[in-house]
N, C-alpha and C positions, 0 to 999 in steps of 0.2 A: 468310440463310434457307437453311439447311441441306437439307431435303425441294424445294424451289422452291416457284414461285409454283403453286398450282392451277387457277386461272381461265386459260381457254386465250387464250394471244394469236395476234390473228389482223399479219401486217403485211405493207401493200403498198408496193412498192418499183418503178422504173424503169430511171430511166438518169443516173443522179447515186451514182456507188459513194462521194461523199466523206460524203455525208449519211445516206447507207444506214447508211455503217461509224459513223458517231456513235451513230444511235438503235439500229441492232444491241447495242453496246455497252451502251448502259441496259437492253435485256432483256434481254441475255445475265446480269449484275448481277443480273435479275430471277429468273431462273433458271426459267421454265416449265417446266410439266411437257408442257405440249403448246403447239408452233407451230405456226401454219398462214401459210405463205410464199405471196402471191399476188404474183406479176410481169407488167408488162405488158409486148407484144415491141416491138423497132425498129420504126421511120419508116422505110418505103422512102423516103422525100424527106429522110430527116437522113443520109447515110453514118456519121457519126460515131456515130451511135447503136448500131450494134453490137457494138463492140469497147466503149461504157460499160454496156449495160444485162449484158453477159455480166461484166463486172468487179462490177457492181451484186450480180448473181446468186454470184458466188463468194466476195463476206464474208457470206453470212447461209450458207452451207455451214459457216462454220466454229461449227458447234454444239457446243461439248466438255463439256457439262450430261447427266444423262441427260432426255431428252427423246423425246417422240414428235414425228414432223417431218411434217407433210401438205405439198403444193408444189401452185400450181394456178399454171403458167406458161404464159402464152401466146405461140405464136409470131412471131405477127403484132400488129399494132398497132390496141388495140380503142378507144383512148383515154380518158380519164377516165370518164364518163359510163358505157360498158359493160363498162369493163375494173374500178372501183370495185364499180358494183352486180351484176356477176356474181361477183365474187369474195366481195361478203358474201351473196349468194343460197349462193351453195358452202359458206361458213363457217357458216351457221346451218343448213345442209344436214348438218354434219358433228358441230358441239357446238350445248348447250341457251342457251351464251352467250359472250361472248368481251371480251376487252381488245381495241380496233381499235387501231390506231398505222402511220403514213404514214411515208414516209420522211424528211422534212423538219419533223415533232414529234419535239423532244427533251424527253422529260420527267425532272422530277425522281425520285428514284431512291422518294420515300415516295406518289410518285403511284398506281402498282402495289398498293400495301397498301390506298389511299383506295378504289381502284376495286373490290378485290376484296368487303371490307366493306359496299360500299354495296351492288353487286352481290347480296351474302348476305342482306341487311336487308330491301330490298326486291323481291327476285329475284320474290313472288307478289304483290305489291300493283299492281294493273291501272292504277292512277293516276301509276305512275312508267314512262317509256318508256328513258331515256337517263342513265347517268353521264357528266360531262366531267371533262375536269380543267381546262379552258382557261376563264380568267376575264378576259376583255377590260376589266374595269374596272380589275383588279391584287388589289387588296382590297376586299372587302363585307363587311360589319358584324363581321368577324374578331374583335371585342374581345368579342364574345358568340355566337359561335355558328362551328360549323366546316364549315356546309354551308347552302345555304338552297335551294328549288324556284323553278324559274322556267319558265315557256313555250318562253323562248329555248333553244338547246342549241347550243352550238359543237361542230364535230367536230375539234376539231383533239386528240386524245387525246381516246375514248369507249370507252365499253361497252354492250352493252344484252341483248339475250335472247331467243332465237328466237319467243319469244311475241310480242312487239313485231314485231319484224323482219318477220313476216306480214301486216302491212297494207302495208307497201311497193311501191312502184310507178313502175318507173322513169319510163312515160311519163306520169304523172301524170293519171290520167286525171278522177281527182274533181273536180279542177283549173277542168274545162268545168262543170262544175253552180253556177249561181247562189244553189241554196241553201247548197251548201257554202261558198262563198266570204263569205257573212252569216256563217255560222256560226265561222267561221276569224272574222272581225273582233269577234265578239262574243266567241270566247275570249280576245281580245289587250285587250279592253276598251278598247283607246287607238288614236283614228286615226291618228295620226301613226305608229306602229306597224307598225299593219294596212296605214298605205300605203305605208311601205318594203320590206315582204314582197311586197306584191301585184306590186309593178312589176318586182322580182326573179323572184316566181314566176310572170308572166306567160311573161318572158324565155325559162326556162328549159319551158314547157310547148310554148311556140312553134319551141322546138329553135334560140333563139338564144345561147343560156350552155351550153355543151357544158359540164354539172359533173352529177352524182349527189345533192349534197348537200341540197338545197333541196325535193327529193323526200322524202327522210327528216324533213325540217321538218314540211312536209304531209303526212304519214302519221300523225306524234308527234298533230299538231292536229287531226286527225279523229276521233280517241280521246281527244280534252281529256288527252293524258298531260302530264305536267310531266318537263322532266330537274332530276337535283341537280347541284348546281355549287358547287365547292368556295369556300369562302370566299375563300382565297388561289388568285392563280395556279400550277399548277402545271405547265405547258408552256410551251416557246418552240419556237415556228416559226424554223429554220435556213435556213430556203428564200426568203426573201423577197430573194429577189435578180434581176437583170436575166431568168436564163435560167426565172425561175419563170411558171407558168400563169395563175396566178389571183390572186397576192398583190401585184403590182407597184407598186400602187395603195399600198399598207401601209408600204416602206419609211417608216425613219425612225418609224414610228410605234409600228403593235406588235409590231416585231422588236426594241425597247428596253423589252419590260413586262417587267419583273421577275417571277425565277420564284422562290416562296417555297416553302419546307417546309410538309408538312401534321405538327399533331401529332398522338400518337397519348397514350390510347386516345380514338374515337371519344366525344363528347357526344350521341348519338340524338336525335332529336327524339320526342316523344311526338306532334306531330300534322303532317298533309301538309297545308299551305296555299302558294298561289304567294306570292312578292315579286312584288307590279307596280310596284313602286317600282326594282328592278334591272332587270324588263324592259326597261324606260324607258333606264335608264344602259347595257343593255348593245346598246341599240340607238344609241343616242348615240354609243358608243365605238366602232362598229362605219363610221361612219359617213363 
């Protein structure tokens, strides 16, 4: 890709320089034309965290692309929760949409071209809130189709659009309303569903899942948006290991999904309808 990639990546990084320097590598490859670098600071209670998060910080310095570089580093330690959703308040603050990517998603190198295109497709259609690249099943219906809508959206490799990004809310406060919470299990149309969501988004409104991500769930679902999700998988999580946050639970499981090539040129769908048939599976696989 001669010019780079257009669609701006936004990536947040820590205190793991070896996983930093993997997925730097795939956008570098990717060649943006704009990054946006959010870091979060040391643990006054880890010592060791100084001397990895400034190591972490000095491989995404080495940008030799033309590129525009934005940096939102904090110097203290805000942790996931405020240090994730202040840094995409900042990033939808600064462009209309972005590539997100964590330090511990490695994507494949045709993942960037899927996100951008969808991105393009449906950047003005209010029924789409979120591109992934991450497909916890591995493959969905791939012999016919190279994307499908689903309710669910993993963040492990996303994009989405500051028009989306406006309902978001970190402490979730919709959360408290009994008629939103009908209405969430009435988009998911399946209890079993509705009540793997609810006991996670209980969790996390109650400030006991110190994570961001579950917030962006209930934001997608209060606007009935759908994200697309690529047929094949096209990320692996490199993190799922003893010092990781929230995946520990995973080894073994989907640090072994296979990550596949998307092909190109895109087949478009002529119409938006969810799969609640992959809901289902990708709450199953998730499980």
């Amino acid at each position: 890709m001669a010019t780079g990639l257009s669609t701006p990546v936004a990536f947040f990084f820590f205190n793991r320089p070896d996983t930093t320097a993997q997925v730097f590598a795939e956008i570098a490859r990717a060649r943006p034309q704009k990054l946006l670098l959010i870091a979060d600071g040391p643990r006054s209670d880890h010592p060791e965290d100084a001397q990895r998060c400034s190591a972490a910080r000095a491989f995404v310095e080495r940008v030799d692309w033309p590129c525009e570089v934005l940096r939102n580093y904090s110097a203290t330690n805000l942790g996931c929760r405020r240090r994730v959703s202040s840094g995409l308040n900042w990033v939808f603050e600064q462009v209309e949409r972005a590539i997100i990517l964590e330090d511990d998603i490695l994507p494949h190198p045709t993942f960037f071209r899927f996100m951008e295109e969808m991105l393009d497709n449906y950047c003005d259609d209010q029924r789409i809130g979120m591109i992934t690249g991450f497909n916890p099943v591995g493959r969905w219906r791939a012999e016919n189709q190279q994307y499908h809508f689903s309710y669910c959206g993993a963040i492990w490799g996303w994009a989405s659009w500051r028009r989306m990004w406006r309902h978001y809310d970190v402490d979730m406060k919709l959360w408290a309303d009994p008629n939103v919470r009908e209405r969430i299990q009435n988009v998911f149309a399946h209890p079993e569903i509705y009540k793997q969501r609810m006991l996670a988004y209980d969790l996390v409104y109650r400030g006991v899942t110190d994570t961001w991500d579950y917030q962006w769930s209930v934001a997608r679902l209060t606007q009935s948006a759908m994200s697309v999700v690529p047929a094949v998988n096209l990320v692996r999580n490199i993190g799922i290991r003893p010092d990781a946050t929230h995946t520990k639970g995973h080894v073994g499981k989907l640090d072994t999904l296979p990550v596949l090539e998307m092909t190109f040129p895109l087949r478009l769908h002529p119409w938006v309808m969810v799969d609640r048939d992959y809901d289902y599976a990708f709450t199953a696989a998730l499980k």
